[in-house]
C-alpha positions in Angstrom: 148.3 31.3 28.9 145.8 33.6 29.6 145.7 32.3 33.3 148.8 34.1 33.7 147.7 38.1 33.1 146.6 40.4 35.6 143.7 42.6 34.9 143.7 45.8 36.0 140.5 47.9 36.6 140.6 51.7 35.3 140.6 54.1 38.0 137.1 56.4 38.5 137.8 59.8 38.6 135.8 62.1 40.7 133.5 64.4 39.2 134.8 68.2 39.3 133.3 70.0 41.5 130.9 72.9 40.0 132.4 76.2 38.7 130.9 79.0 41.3 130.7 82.5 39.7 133.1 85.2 41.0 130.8 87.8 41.7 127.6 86.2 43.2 124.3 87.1 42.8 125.5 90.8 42.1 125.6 91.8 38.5 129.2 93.3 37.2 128.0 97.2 37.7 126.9 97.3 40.7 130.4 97.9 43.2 130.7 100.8 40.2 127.5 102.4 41.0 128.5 102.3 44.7 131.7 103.7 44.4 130.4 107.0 41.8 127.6 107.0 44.7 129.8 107.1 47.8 132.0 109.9 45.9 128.6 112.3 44.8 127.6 111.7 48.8 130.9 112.9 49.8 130.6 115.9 47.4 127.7 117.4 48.6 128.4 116.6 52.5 131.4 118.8 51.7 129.8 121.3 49.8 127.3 121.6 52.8 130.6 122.2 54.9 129.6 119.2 57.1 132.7 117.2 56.8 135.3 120.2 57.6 138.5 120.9 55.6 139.1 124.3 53.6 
């Protein structure tokens, strides 16, 4: 009787691929620091009446 049953074999699954971190090598407060830096530059290029306006 046991001539008649088919075996089946148990699919492999494929190993997930590895989780990359958002950000990169950058820590999280570094685009911060950029922007409060770009913004102080700006500041004092207008102070210094380089940049024009009123």
């Amino acid at each position: 009787m046991s001539d008649n049953v088919v075996k089946f074999r148990r699919i492999e699954k494929q190993p997930e691929p590895p989780v990359k971190k958002p950000r990169g090598p950058l820590p999280g407060w570094v685009p911060f620091v950029a922007l409060v830096a770009i913004a102080v530059a700006i500041y004092f290029i207008r102070q210094a009446g380089l940049l024009g306006g009123a």
